[in-house]
Every structure is written in structure tokens, then in C-alpha cells.
C-alpha positions as MATLAB code, in Angstrom:
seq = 'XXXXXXXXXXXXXXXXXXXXXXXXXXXXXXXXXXXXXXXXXXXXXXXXXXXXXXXXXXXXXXXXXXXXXX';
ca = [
     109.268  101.053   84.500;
     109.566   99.347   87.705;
     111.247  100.701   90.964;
     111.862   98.468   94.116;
     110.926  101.498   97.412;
     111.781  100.772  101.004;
     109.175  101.021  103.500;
     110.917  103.612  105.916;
     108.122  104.563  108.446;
     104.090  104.209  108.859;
     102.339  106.673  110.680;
      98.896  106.547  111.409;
      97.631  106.420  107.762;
     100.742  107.275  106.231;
     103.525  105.386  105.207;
     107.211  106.980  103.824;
     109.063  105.672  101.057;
     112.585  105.794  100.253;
     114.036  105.322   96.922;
     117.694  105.213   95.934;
     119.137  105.234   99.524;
     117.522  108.707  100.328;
     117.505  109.640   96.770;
     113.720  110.832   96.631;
     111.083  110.060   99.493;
     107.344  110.291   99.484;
     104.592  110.207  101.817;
     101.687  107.625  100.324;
      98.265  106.598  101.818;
      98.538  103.628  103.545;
      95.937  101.658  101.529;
      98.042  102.434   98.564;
     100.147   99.879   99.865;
      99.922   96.361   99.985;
      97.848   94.921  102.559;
     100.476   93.219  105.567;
     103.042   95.891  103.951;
     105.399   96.954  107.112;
     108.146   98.864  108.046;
     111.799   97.654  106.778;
     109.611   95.821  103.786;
     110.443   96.560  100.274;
     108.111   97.225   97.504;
     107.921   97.205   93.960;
     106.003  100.211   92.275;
     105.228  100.484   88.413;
     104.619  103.548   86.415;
     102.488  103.357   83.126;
     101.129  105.358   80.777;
      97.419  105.941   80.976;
      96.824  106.765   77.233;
      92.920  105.765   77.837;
      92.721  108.578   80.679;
      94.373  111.332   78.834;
      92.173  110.687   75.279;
      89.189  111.385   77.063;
      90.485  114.753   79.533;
      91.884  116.079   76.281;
      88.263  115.094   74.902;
      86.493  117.146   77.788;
      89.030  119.977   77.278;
      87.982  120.093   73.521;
      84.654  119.959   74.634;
      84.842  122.511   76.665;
      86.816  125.011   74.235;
      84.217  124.385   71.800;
      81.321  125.799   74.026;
      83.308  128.881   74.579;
      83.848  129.703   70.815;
      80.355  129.623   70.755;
];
């Protein structure tokens, strides 16, 4: 899924984004963003699935329980 966010304000180190006309905002890292990224610029953000990530926490967690049972 892709989302287009405007750039509404950067502050120091941290910029705002605005979704949906004031919908939902959130405060990001700077270097999150694209470098030259200013305000009144629009970005595009993507949101995946890391499968690869959650296989190996649920991994650890097994781990884990398993040296408890012990």
C-alpha cells in the first residue's frame, strides 16, 4: 500500500506529516525523509510486510520459551 503525505512543518529534526487533509498526522525523524524533502512537498510512503523480521522474533520468542520449560 502506498500513501502520498504532505510535508506540513520541519522543526529542528522533526518533520510533521499530514495525511488525508488532517485525517492522521505524525511526527517522523527528519532523516526518515528524503534528502532536499521541504515543507509544502509531498511524499509517497509504502507499508510492507516484513515476513523475514517476524520469522525470526517469533524464532527468539520460541527460543526463549523453551529455556524456561526447562
Amino acid at each position: 500500500m502506498e500513501i502520498s503525505l504532505f510535508v506540513d512543518r520541519i522543526l529542528d529534526e522533526t518533520a510533521t506529516l499530514v495525511y488525508g487533509g488532517g485525517e492522521f498526522t505524525a511526527d517522523v525523524p527528519r532523516r526518515f525523509l528524503p534528502r532536499g524533502t521541504k515543507e509544502g512537498d509531498y511524499i509517497r510512503a509504502s507499508f510492507v510486510l516484513d515476513e523475514d523480521k517476524k520469522n525470526r522474533a517469533k524464532d527468539e520468542i520460541d527460543s526463549l520459551m523453551d529455556e524456561l520449560e526447562k
